[in-house]
C-alpha positions, 0 to 999 in steps of 0.5 A, a space after each residue: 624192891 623186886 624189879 619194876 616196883 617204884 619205891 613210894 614217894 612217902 611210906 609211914 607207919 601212922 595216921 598223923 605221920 602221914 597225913 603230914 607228909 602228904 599235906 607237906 608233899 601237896 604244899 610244895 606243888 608248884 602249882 598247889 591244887 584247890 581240889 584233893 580227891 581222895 578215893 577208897 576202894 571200898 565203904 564200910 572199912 574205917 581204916 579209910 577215912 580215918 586215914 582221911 581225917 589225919 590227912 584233912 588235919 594236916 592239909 588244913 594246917 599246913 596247906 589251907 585247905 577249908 572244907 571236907 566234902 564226904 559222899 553223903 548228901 550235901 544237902 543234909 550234910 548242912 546240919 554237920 555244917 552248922 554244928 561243927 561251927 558252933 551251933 546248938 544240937 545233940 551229936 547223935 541227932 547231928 550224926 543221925 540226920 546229917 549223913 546219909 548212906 547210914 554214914 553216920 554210924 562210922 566211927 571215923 565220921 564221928 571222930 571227924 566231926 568232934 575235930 571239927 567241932 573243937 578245931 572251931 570253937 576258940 576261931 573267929 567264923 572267918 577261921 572257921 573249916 566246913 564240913 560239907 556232903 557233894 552227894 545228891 539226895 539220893 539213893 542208887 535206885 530211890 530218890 524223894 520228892 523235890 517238895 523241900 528244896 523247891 520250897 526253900 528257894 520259892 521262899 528265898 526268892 519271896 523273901 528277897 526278891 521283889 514284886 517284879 519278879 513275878 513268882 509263881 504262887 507257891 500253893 499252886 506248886 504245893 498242888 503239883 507236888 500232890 502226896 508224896 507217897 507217889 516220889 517215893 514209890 519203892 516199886 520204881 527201882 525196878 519197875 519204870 512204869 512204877 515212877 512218876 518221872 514220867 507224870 506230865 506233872 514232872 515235867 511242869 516242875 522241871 519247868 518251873 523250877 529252871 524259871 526260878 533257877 534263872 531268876 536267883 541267877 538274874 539276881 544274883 548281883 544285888 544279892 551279894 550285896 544284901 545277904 550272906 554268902 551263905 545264905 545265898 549258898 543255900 538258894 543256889 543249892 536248894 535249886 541244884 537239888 529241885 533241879 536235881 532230884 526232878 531230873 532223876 525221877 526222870 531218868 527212873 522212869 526211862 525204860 531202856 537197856 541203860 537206864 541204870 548206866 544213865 542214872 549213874 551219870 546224872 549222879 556223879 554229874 550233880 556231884 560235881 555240881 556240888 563239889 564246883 560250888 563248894 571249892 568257890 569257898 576254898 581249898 576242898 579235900 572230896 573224899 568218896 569211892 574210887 569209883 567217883 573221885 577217878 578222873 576218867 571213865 568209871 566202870 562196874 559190873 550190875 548184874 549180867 551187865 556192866 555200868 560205865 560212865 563218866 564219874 565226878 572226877 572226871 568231870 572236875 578233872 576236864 573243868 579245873 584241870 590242875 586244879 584237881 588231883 587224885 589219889 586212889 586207895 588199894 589194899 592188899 590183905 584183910 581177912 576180916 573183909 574176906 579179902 586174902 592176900 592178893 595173887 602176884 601177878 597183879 599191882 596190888 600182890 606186887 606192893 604187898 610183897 615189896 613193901 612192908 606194913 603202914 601206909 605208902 603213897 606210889 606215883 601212879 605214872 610210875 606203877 603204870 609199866 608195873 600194871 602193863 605187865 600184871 593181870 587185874 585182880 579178881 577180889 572175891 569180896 564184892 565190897 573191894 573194887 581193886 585196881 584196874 586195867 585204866 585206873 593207873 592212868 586217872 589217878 595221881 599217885 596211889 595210897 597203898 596198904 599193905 594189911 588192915 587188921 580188925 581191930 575192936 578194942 581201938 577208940 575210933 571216935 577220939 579227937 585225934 
Protein backbone atom coordinates (compact mmCIF):
# COMPACT_ATOMS: atom_id res chain seq x y z
CA UNK A 1 0.00 0.00 0.00
CA UNK A 2 1.36 3.45 -0.96
CA UNK A 3 1.06 5.63 2.23
CA UNK A 4 -2.48 6.62 3.44
CA UNK A 5 -4.17 3.84 1.42
CA UNK A 6 -6.09 1.49 4.19
CA UNK A 7 -5.64 -1.78 3.69
CA UNK A 8 -9.36 -3.24 3.03
CA UNK A 9 -11.52 -5.06 5.72
CA UNK A 10 -12.20 -8.09 3.15
CA UNK A 11 -10.59 -8.45 -0.39
CA UNK A 12 -11.89 -11.72 -2.44
CA UNK A 13 -11.58 -12.45 -5.85
CA UNK A 14 -15.41 -13.93 -6.01
CA UNK A 15 -19.00 -13.27 -5.88
CA UNK A 16 -19.91 -16.20 -3.18
CA UNK A 17 -16.07 -15.76 -1.58
CA UNK A 18 -17.35 -12.45 -0.76
CA UNK A 19 -20.60 -12.23 -0.03
CA UNK A 20 -19.73 -14.52 2.43
CA UNK A 21 -17.27 -12.62 4.04
CA UNK A 22 -19.24 -9.39 4.29
CA UNK A 23 -22.80 -11.34 5.54
CA UNK A 24 -20.20 -12.83 8.46
CA UNK A 25 -18.42 -9.55 8.82
CA UNK A 26 -22.51 -7.88 9.29
CA UNK A 27 -23.30 -10.96 11.46
CA UNK A 28 -20.44 -10.17 14.19
CA UNK A 29 -21.80 -6.35 14.68
CA UNK A 30 -22.43 -5.94 17.89
CA UNK A 31 -25.26 -4.21 16.94
CA UNK A 32 -26.54 -6.01 13.90
CA UNK A 33 -28.31 -3.57 11.32
CA UNK A 34 -32.20 -4.32 10.22
CA UNK A 35 -31.65 -2.49 7.13
CA UNK A 36 -28.21 -3.01 4.37
CA UNK A 37 -28.02 -0.48 1.91
CA UNK A 38 -26.23 -1.35 -0.93
CA UNK A 39 -25.16 1.42 -3.52
CA UNK A 40 -23.76 0.90 -7.16
CA UNK A 41 -22.47 3.91 -9.11
CA UNK A 42 -24.12 3.16 -12.13
CA UNK A 43 -27.28 1.11 -13.70
CA UNK A 44 -26.92 -1.16 -16.33
CA UNK A 45 -23.68 -2.99 -15.41
CA UNK A 46 -24.66 -6.43 -14.04
CA UNK A 47 -21.40 -7.02 -12.39
CA UNK A 48 -23.32 -4.90 -9.60
CA UNK A 49 -26.19 -6.93 -8.62
CA UNK A 50 -24.61 -9.92 -9.18
CA UNK A 51 -22.42 -9.17 -6.65
CA UNK A 52 -25.87 -8.20 -4.82
CA UNK A 53 -27.34 -11.62 -5.34
CA UNK A 54 -24.33 -13.62 -3.58
CA UNK A 55 -23.98 -10.95 -0.96
CA UNK A 56 -28.44 -11.28 -0.25
CA UNK A 57 -27.42 -15.32 -0.63
CA UNK A 58 -25.27 -15.22 2.29
CA UNK A 59 -26.73 -12.66 4.59
CA UNK A 60 -29.87 -14.79 4.34
CA UNK A 61 -27.75 -17.77 5.53
CA UNK A 62 -25.72 -16.46 7.75
CA UNK A 63 -27.47 -13.24 8.85
CA UNK A 64 -31.30 -13.58 8.79
CA UNK A 65 -32.10 -11.44 6.71
CA UNK A 66 -35.69 -12.08 4.86
CA UNK A 67 -36.36 -9.38 2.14
CA UNK A 68 -34.42 -8.02 -0.99
CA UNK A 69 -35.95 -4.37 -2.10
CA UNK A 70 -34.65 -3.35 -5.61
CA UNK A 71 -35.18 0.06 -6.91
CA UNK A 72 -38.01 -0.74 -8.94
CA UNK A 73 -41.67 0.05 -8.16
CA UNK A 74 -42.88 -1.65 -5.12
CA UNK A 75 -45.89 -1.81 -6.46
CA UNK A 76 -45.34 -3.81 -9.35
CA UNK A 77 -42.75 -5.80 -7.83
CA UNK A 78 -45.44 -7.87 -6.05
CA UNK A 79 -45.79 -10.29 -8.77
CA UNK A 80 -41.97 -10.86 -8.30
CA UNK A 81 -43.15 -11.51 -4.80
CA UNK A 82 -45.91 -13.94 -5.41
CA UNK A 83 -43.85 -15.97 -7.88
CA UNK A 84 -40.78 -16.54 -5.90
CA UNK A 85 -43.24 -17.85 -3.10
CA UNK A 86 -44.58 -20.13 -5.22
CA UNK A 87 -47.05 -18.94 -7.07
CA UNK A 88 -48.24 -19.77 -10.70
CA UNK A 89 -46.84 -17.63 -13.76
CA UNK A 90 -44.42 -17.69 -16.57
CA UNK A 91 -41.06 -16.24 -15.85
CA UNK A 92 -41.02 -14.04 -18.62
CA UNK A 93 -44.32 -12.29 -17.86
CA UNK A 94 -42.98 -12.16 -14.23
CA UNK A 95 -39.81 -10.42 -15.36
CA UNK A 96 -41.58 -8.44 -17.97
CA UNK A 97 -44.45 -7.10 -15.41
CA UNK A 98 -42.82 -7.24 -12.22
CA UNK A 99 -39.96 -4.57 -12.70
CA UNK A 100 -39.91 -1.45 -13.91
CA UNK A 101 -36.91 0.89 -15.17
CA UNK A 102 -36.63 -1.88 -18.08
CA UNK A 103 -35.21 -3.69 -15.13
CA UNK A 104 -36.28 -6.98 -15.79
CA UNK A 105 -34.25 -7.42 -18.75
CA UNK A 106 -30.96 -7.92 -16.41
CA UNK A 107 -29.43 -10.85 -15.98
CA UNK A 108 -28.65 -10.56 -12.67
CA UNK A 109 -32.28 -9.91 -11.75
CA UNK A 110 -33.17 -12.96 -13.53
CA UNK A 111 -30.75 -15.07 -11.78
CA UNK A 112 -32.15 -13.48 -8.78
CA UNK A 113 -35.48 -14.51 -8.89
CA UNK A 114 -34.57 -18.21 -9.92
CA UNK A 115 -32.68 -18.36 -6.31
CA UNK A 116 -35.61 -17.06 -4.86
CA UNK A 117 -37.89 -19.38 -6.51
CA UNK A 118 -35.68 -22.43 -5.60
CA UNK A 119 -34.57 -21.26 -2.10
CA UNK A 120 -38.49 -21.16 -1.55
CA UNK A 121 -39.80 -24.22 -2.82
CA UNK A 122 -38.93 -27.07 -0.06
CA UNK A 123 -39.83 -23.83 2.91
CA UNK A 124 -43.05 -23.64 5.12
CA UNK A 125 -44.48 -19.68 4.03
CA UNK A 126 -42.80 -18.77 7.50
CA UNK A 127 -39.33 -19.61 5.91
CA UNK A 128 -40.18 -17.95 3.06
CA UNK A 129 -37.61 -14.66 1.60
CA UNK A 130 -39.33 -11.61 -0.28
CA UNK A 131 -38.79 -9.99 -2.84
CA UNK A 132 -39.91 -6.71 -3.08
CA UNK A 133 -39.49 -3.01 -5.36
CA UNK A 134 -38.90 0.35 -2.63
CA UNK A 135 -39.38 2.59 -5.67
CA UNK A 136 -42.76 4.82 -6.47
CA UNK A 137 -44.45 3.94 -9.67
CA UNK A 138 -42.75 6.07 -11.33
CA UNK A 139 -40.90 7.55 -14.01
CA UNK A 140 -38.29 10.84 -13.17
CA UNK A 141 -40.43 12.96 -15.50
CA UNK A 142 -44.04 10.64 -15.80
CA UNK A 143 -46.23 9.24 -13.41
CA UNK A 144 -49.51 7.23 -14.28
CA UNK A 145 -52.82 7.94 -12.85
CA UNK A 146 -53.45 6.82 -9.09
CA UNK A 147 -56.94 5.08 -10.77
CA UNK A 148 -55.61 1.27 -9.43
CA UNK A 149 -54.15 1.88 -6.27
CA UNK A 150 -57.35 4.09 -4.99
CA UNK A 151 -59.38 1.58 -6.11
CA UNK A 152 -57.77 -1.54 -4.38
CA UNK A 153 -57.93 0.37 -1.08
CA UNK A 154 -61.70 1.68 -1.79
CA UNK A 155 -62.20 -2.05 -2.34
CA UNK A 156 -60.27 -3.24 0.73
CA UNK A 157 -62.02 -0.95 2.69
CA UNK A 158 -65.57 -2.15 1.26
CA UNK A 159 -64.65 -5.25 1.65
CA UNK A 160 -63.60 -5.20 5.18
CA UNK A 161 -64.81 -2.29 6.96
CA UNK A 162 -68.38 -1.80 7.98
CA UNK A 163 -71.57 0.49 7.42
CA UNK A 164 -70.00 2.82 9.60
CA UNK A 165 -67.23 4.01 8.12
CA UNK A 166 -69.33 5.58 5.55
CA UNK A 167 -66.96 5.23 2.33
CA UNK A 168 -67.25 7.60 -0.37
CA UNK A 169 -68.87 5.64 -3.42
CA UNK A 170 -66.65 4.37 -5.46
CA UNK A 171 -68.43 5.62 -9.10
CA UNK A 172 -68.15 9.09 -7.94
CA UNK A 173 -64.37 8.73 -7.48
CA UNK A 174 -64.04 6.58 -10.88
CA UNK A 175 -65.90 9.94 -12.17
CA UNK A 176 -63.01 12.02 -10.86
CA UNK A 177 -60.57 10.13 -12.08
CA UNK A 178 -62.32 10.70 -15.73
CA UNK A 179 -59.82 9.30 -18.85
CA UNK A 180 -56.42 8.57 -18.36
CA UNK A 181 -54.99 10.07 -21.25
CA UNK A 182 -54.79 13.40 -19.29
CA UNK A 183 -52.31 11.51 -16.07
CA UNK A 184 -50.35 10.43 -18.69
CA UNK A 185 -49.66 13.32 -20.79
CA UNK A 186 -45.89 13.05 -22.08
CA UNK A 187 -46.06 16.81 -22.65
CA UNK A 188 -46.08 17.30 -18.93
CA UNK A 189 -42.48 16.50 -18.30
CA UNK A 190 -41.24 19.74 -19.61
CA UNK A 191 -44.18 21.67 -19.89
CA UNK A 192 -46.15 22.49 -16.21
CA UNK A 193 -49.03 23.92 -17.74
CA UNK A 194 -49.18 20.61 -19.90
CA UNK A 195 -49.84 18.51 -16.05
CA UNK A 196 -53.13 17.80 -14.40
CA UNK A 197 -51.27 18.16 -11.12
CA UNK A 198 -53.01 21.32 -10.91
CA UNK A 199 -56.62 20.23 -12.15
CA UNK A 200 -59.14 21.06 -8.87
CA UNK A 201 -59.89 17.52 -9.35
CA UNK A 202 -56.35 16.55 -8.14
CA UNK A 203 -56.97 18.14 -5.39
CA UNK A 204 -60.32 16.68 -4.53
CA UNK A 205 -58.56 13.19 -4.72
CA UNK A 206 -55.54 14.21 -2.67
CA UNK A 207 -58.36 14.83 -0.09
CA UNK A 208 -60.30 11.75 -0.58
CA UNK A 209 -57.50 9.67 -0.56
CA UNK A 210 -55.92 11.20 3.10
CA UNK A 211 -59.61 10.20 4.32
CA UNK A 212 -59.53 6.94 3.40
CA UNK A 213 -55.68 6.37 4.59
CA UNK A 214 -57.24 7.77 8.14
CA UNK A 215 -59.86 5.31 7.94
CA UNK A 216 -57.54 1.82 7.42
CA UNK A 217 -55.35 3.62 9.79
CA UNK A 218 -58.21 3.76 12.34
CA UNK A 219 -59.00 0.24 11.70
CA UNK A 220 -55.93 -1.08 11.62
CA UNK A 221 -56.20 -2.67 15.29
CA UNK A 222 -59.26 -5.26 14.63
CA UNK A 223 -57.89 -5.93 11.21
CA UNK A 224 -55.02 -7.54 12.78
CA UNK A 225 -57.16 -9.74 13.97
CA UNK A 226 -59.19 -10.81 10.95
CA UNK A 227 -56.92 -10.89 8.00
CA UNK A 228 -53.44 -11.52 6.95
CA UNK A 229 -50.38 -9.37 7.29
CA UNK A 230 -50.23 -9.39 3.87
CA UNK A 231 -53.34 -8.52 3.15
CA UNK A 232 -53.40 -5.58 5.14
CA UNK A 233 -49.66 -4.99 3.66
CA UNK A 234 -51.08 -4.48 0.56
CA UNK A 235 -54.05 -1.70 1.84
CA UNK A 236 -51.68 0.22 3.59
CA UNK A 237 -49.27 0.37 0.36
CA UNK A 238 -51.87 0.88 -2.28
CA UNK A 239 -52.79 4.19 -0.01
CA UNK A 240 -48.70 5.18 0.00
CA UNK A 241 -48.84 4.64 -3.74
CA UNK A 242 -52.59 6.91 -4.39
CA UNK A 243 -51.02 9.18 -1.78
CA UNK A 244 -48.22 9.21 -3.83
CA UNK A 245 -48.67 9.06 -7.13
CA UNK A 246 -51.39 12.40 -6.46
CA UNK A 247 -48.54 14.24 -4.59
CA UNK A 248 -46.17 13.79 -7.72
CA UNK A 249 -48.59 14.78 -10.24
CA UNK A 250 -48.66 17.81 -8.22
CA UNK A 251 -45.45 18.89 -7.84
CA UNK A 252 -45.09 18.14 -12.08
CA UNK A 253 -47.33 20.77 -12.29
CA UNK A 254 -45.18 23.50 -10.07
CA UNK A 255 -43.73 26.05 -12.44
CA UNK A 256 -40.66 26.87 -10.63
CA UNK A 257 -36.60 26.95 -11.05
CA UNK A 258 -36.79 23.79 -8.64
CA UNK A 259 -39.34 21.80 -9.95
CA UNK A 260 -37.08 18.83 -10.93
CA UNK A 261 -35.00 19.11 -7.41
CA UNK A 262 -38.58 19.07 -5.39
CA UNK A 263 -39.42 15.92 -7.75
CA UNK A 264 -36.35 14.22 -6.51
CA UNK A 265 -37.20 14.58 -3.12
CA UNK A 266 -40.87 13.63 -2.91
CA UNK A 267 -39.27 10.28 -4.96
CA UNK A 268 -36.84 9.32 -2.51
CA UNK A 269 -39.12 10.58 0.51
CA UNK A 270 -41.76 7.79 -0.75
CA UNK A 271 -38.69 5.48 -1.04
CA UNK A 272 -38.47 5.50 2.03
CA UNK A 273 -41.80 5.13 3.04
CA UNK A 274 -41.69 1.88 1.40
CA UNK A 275 -38.52 0.69 2.55
CA UNK A 276 -40.07 1.41 6.64
CA UNK A 277 -42.83 -1.01 5.95
CA UNK A 278 -40.84 -3.13 4.48
CA UNK A 279 -38.17 -4.01 7.25
CA UNK A 280 -41.35 -3.98 9.78
CA UNK A 281 -41.09 -7.58 8.14
CA UNK A 282 -37.64 -8.26 8.69
CA UNK A 283 -33.99 -8.00 7.93
CA UNK A 284 -33.95 -5.97 4.52
CA UNK A 285 -30.89 -5.58 1.92
CA UNK A 286 -32.04 -2.30 -0.35
CA UNK A 287 -29.90 -2.24 -3.09
CA UNK A 288 -30.43 0.80 -5.61
CA UNK A 289 -27.78 3.68 -6.92
CA UNK A 290 -25.55 5.36 -4.78
CA UNK A 291 -27.31 8.33 -5.11
CA UNK A 292 -30.49 6.97 -3.23
CA UNK A 293 -28.92 4.42 -0.55
CA UNK A 294 -25.95 7.63 0.65
CA UNK A 295 -27.29 8.65 3.90
CA UNK A 296 -26.72 12.43 3.39
CA UNK A 297 -27.50 15.03 0.85
CA UNK A 298 -27.57 13.81 -2.86
CA UNK A 299 -26.39 15.65 -5.59
CA UNK A 300 -26.58 15.64 -9.52
CA UNK A 301 -25.76 17.81 -12.46
CA UNK A 302 -29.53 18.25 -14.84
CA UNK A 303 -28.63 20.22 -17.31
CA UNK A 304 -26.95 23.89 -16.65
CA UNK A 305 -28.14 23.07 -13.14
CA UNK A 306 -27.59 20.94 -10.26
CA UNK A 307 -30.20 18.82 -8.37
CA UNK A 308 -29.62 18.26 -4.26
CA UNK A 309 -31.80 16.82 -2.21
CA UNK A 310 -32.09 14.70 0.70
CA UNK A 311 -32.35 10.86 -0.90
CA UNK A 312 -33.95 7.46 0.90
CA UNK A 313 -30.82 6.96 2.87
CA UNK A 314 -30.48 9.75 4.38
CA UNK A 315 -34.09 9.53 5.29
CA UNK A 316 -33.84 5.92 6.77
CA UNK A 317 -30.30 7.03 8.29
CA UNK A 318 -31.99 10.05 10.51
CA UNK A 319 -35.11 7.29 11.55
CA UNK A 320 -33.30 4.15 12.28
CA UNK A 321 -30.06 5.44 12.91
CA UNK A 322 -27.96 1.88 13.69
CA UNK A 323 -30.26 0.35 12.39
CA UNK A 324 -29.41 1.49 9.00
CA UNK A 325 -25.64 0.76 7.15
CA UNK A 326 -24.44 1.49 3.80
CA UNK A 327 -22.28 0.46 1.54
CA UNK A 328 -21.17 2.37 -1.78
CA UNK A 329 -19.94 0.98 -4.92
CA UNK A 330 -16.87 2.50 -6.89
CA UNK A 331 -15.03 1.16 -9.68
CA UNK A 332 -11.83 1.87 -11.40
CA UNK A 333 -11.58 0.56 -14.91
CA UNK A 334 -14.10 -0.42 -17.75
CA UNK A 335 -13.65 0.30 -21.13
CA UNK A 336 -16.43 -1.36 -22.10
CA UNK A 337 -18.41 1.33 -20.28
CA UNK A 338 -16.08 4.13 -21.73
CA UNK A 339 -14.75 4.24 -18.31
CA UNK A 340 -10.72 4.27 -18.46
CA UNK A 341 -8.61 3.63 -15.76
CA UNK A 342 -8.98 6.74 -13.28
CA UNK A 343 -6.23 9.52 -12.79
CA UNK A 344 -4.39 9.27 -9.64
CA UNK A 345 -4.78 11.75 -7.78
CA UNK A 346 -8.02 10.84 -6.95
CA UNK A 347 -9.88 7.86 -4.21
CA UNK A 348 -10.50 5.61 -7.00
CA UNK A 349 -6.95 6.00 -8.88
CA UNK A 350 -5.38 5.52 -5.47
CA UNK A 351 -7.12 1.82 -4.82
CA UNK A 352 -7.01 0.96 -8.28
CA UNK A 353 -3.19 1.19 -7.94
CA UNK A 354 -2.77 -0.13 -4.51
CA UNK A 355 -5.02 -2.98 -4.82
CA UNK A 356 -5.33 -5.83 -7.17
CA UNK A 357 -8.26 -7.28 -9.18
CA UNK A 358 -11.59 -8.81 -7.02
CA UNK A 359 -13.56 -7.38 -4.88
CA UNK A 360 -12.45 -5.03 -1.56
CA UNK A 361 -14.75 -3.72 1.01
CA UNK A 362 -12.61 -0.31 2.56
CA UNK A 363 -13.58 1.41 5.73
CA UNK A 364 -15.17 4.49 4.51
CA UNK A 365 -13.86 6.40 7.93
CA UNK A 366 -10.60 5.30 6.94
CA UNK A 367 -10.31 6.45 3.17
CA UNK A 368 -11.80 9.91 4.37
CA UNK A 369 -8.10 11.45 4.99
CA UNK A 370 -7.10 9.74 1.58
CA UNK A 371 -10.36 11.58 -0.20
CA UNK A 372 -8.99 15.17 2.16
CA UNK A 373 -5.77 14.83 -0.17
CA UNK A 374 -7.47 13.86 -3.79
CA UNK A 375 -9.15 15.77 -6.42
CA UNK A 376 -12.69 14.38 -7.37
CA UNK A 377 -12.88 12.15 -10.24
CA UNK A 378 -14.36 13.48 -13.48
CA UNK A 379 -15.94 10.43 -15.30
CA UNK A 380 -16.31 10.95 -18.91
CA UNK A 381 -18.88 8.42 -19.03
CA UNK A 382 -22.32 10.16 -18.03
CA UNK A 383 -23.57 6.55 -16.33
CA UNK A 384 -20.72 6.49 -13.78
CA UNK A 385 -21.40 8.67 -10.72
CA UNK A 386 -17.56 8.47 -8.79
CA UNK A 387 -16.80 9.53 -5.59
CA UNK A 388 -17.34 12.65 -4.35
CA UNK A 389 -16.24 15.27 -2.12
CA UNK A 390 -18.98 14.10 0.65
CA UNK A 391 -19.89 10.58 -0.08
CA UNK A 392 -16.83 9.33 2.25
CA UNK A 393 -18.68 10.93 5.12
CA UNK A 394 -22.40 9.16 4.27
CA UNK A 395 -21.44 5.75 3.83
CA UNK A 396 -20.12 2.78 6.01
CA UNK A 397 -17.38 1.28 3.94
CA UNK A 398 -16.90 1.31 0.42
CA UNK A 399 -16.98 -1.82 -1.97
CA UNK A 400 -14.27 -1.23 -4.47
CA UNK A 401 -13.53 -2.86 -7.93
CA UNK A 402 -10.70 -2.70 -9.09
CA UNK A 403 -11.59 -3.67 -13.19
CA UNK A 404 -14.95 -4.99 -14.95
CA UNK A 405 -14.28 -6.61 -18.05
CA UNK A 406 -17.09 -7.51 -20.66
CA UNK A 407 -17.61 -10.64 -20.53
CA UNK A 408 -20.17 -12.10 -23.03
CA UNK A 409 -19.81 -15.68 -23.11
CA UNK A 410 -20.75 -15.73 -19.06
CA UNK A 411 -24.21 -17.29 -17.95
CA UNK A 412 -25.56 -14.59 -15.57
CA UNK A 413 -28.83 -16.29 -15.20
CA UNK A 414 -27.76 -19.43 -13.35
CA UNK A 415 -28.96 -20.01 -9.94
CA UNK A 416 -25.59 -19.25 -8.27
Amino acid sequence: MTSGTPAPLISATGHREFGDAVAARLAALPHRPRVLGLGEPMHGEDEFPLLRNALFAALVEQAGFTTIALESSVWHGRVVDAYVRGGDGDEDDVMASGFTHEFGAFPANRALVRWMREWNRHRPPTEHVRFTGFDAPVEMAAAPSPRLALQELHDFLRAHGHDELDLPPWEGIDRLLGPEDPWVEPAAARNPARSIGNDPVVHELRAITDDLRRVLTGEIPRLRHEISADDLDNALLAGRTAAGLLAYHAVMARDTDHRWQHLSALRDALMAENVQAIADRGPTLVFGHNLHVRAGAARMAFGPTTLRWQPVGALLADRLGDDYHVIACALGEAAHRDLPEPAADTVEGALHHDLPPGYHLVSAPALRPLGQRSVPRVSPSHNYFPIDETLLDQVDEVLFLRTITADPDTDRTSVW
